[in-house]
N, C-alpha and C positions, 0 to 999 in steps of 0.2 A: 436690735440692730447688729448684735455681732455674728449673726447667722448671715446676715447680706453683704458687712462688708470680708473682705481677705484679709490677712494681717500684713501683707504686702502691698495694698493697693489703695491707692485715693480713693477711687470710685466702688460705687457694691458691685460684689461678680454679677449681680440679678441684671443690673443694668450694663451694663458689658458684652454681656449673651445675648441679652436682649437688641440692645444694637447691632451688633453682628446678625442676628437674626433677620431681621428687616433689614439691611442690604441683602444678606443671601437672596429674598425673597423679592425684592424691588426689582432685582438682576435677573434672575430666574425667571418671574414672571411678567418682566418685560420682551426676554427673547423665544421669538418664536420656534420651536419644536424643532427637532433635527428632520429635512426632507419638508416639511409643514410649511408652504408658500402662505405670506400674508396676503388677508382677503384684499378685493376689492370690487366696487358693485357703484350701479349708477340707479337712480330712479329716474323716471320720469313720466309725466301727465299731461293728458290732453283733451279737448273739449271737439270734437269730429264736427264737420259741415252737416245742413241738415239732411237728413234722406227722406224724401217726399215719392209720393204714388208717381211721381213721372219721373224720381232719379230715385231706386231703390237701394241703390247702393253707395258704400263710400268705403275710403281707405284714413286708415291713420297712421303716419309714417315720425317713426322715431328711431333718432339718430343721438347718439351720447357723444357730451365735445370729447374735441381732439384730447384735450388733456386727462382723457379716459382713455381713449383708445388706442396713446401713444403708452401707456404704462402697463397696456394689458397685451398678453398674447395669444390668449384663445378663448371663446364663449365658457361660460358654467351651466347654472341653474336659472333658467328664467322664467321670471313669477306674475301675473298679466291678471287685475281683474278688470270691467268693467260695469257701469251702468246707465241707463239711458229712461229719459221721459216716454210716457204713452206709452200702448198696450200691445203695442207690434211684438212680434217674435224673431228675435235677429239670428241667423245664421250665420258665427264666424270664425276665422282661423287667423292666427297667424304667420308669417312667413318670413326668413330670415331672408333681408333683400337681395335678391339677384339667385334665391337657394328654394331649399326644402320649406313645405309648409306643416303646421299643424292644428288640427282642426280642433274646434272647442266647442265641449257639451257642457252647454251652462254659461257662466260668466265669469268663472274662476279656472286658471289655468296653472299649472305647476309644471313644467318642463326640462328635462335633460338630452330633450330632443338635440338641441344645437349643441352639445356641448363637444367642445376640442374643437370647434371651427374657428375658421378668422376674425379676430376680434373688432376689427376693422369696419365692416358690415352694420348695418343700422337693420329695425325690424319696421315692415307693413302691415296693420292691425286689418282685415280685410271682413267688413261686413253688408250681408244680404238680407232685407226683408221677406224672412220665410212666411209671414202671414201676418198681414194689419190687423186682426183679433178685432174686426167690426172698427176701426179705428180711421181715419185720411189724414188722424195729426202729427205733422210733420216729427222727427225723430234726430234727437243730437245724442250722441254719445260722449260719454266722459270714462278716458280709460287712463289706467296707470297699471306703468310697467316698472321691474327690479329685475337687471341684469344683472347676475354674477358673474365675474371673470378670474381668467386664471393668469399668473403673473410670469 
């Protein structure tokens, strides 16, 4: 015990340093990085109306609350998969609203397309039956999106 404590001290130095350690590091690694903006991101999902042989198409429109888009100042990274019943083959994009679109090969989308734009803006998920695959069964989509924003 006489290695831990000081001949001056109540407490052992181990424990002493020790404390001091963990606040440095509580403090530290709660404040974010010099220049380093804290994230901030919305998800959100949805279940599309159905697309049938005499309405091939449909849109899915997402808009993140205000309370997102008053604390954010411009688009990031956004991350968009989908999937949907029956054998059709969908062709679709999406499109930042009232903006640019981009188009999706597959059902998985990873984009930096919109980024630095107005954070303001909600996204139109925009899909096409490119071929019923021998199919007439009506077709609902379920997509979910992850916006990153910049603060």
């Amino acid at each position: 015990m006489s290695l831990l404590k000081s001949p001056n001290a109540q407490k052992p130095v181990f424990i002493n340093r020790f404390y001091k350690l963990c606040l440095i590091f509580l403090i530290v690694g709660n404040t974010p990085a010099m220049g380093h903006k804290a994230s901030l991101a919305w998800d959100g999902e949805q279940l599309s109306e159905a697309i049938t042989t005499s309405s091939p198409r449909t849109q899915q429109r997402f808009m993140p609350p205000e309370s997102i888009r008053s604390q954010a100042r411009a688009l990031g990274k956004v991350e968009l998969s989908y999937d949907h019943n029956g054998r059709a083959i969908l062709k679709s994009r999406l499109c930042l609203q009232g903006g640019a679109c981009v188009d999706m090969n597959g059902s998985v989308l990873s984009t930096r397309a919109f980024a630095g734009q107005d954070a303001r803006h909600g996204f139109v998920l925009e899909h096409e039956v490119w071929s019923w695959a021998g199919s007439t069964e009506a077709v609902r989509v379920r997509a979910s999106i992850r916006v990153n924003y910049q603060r």
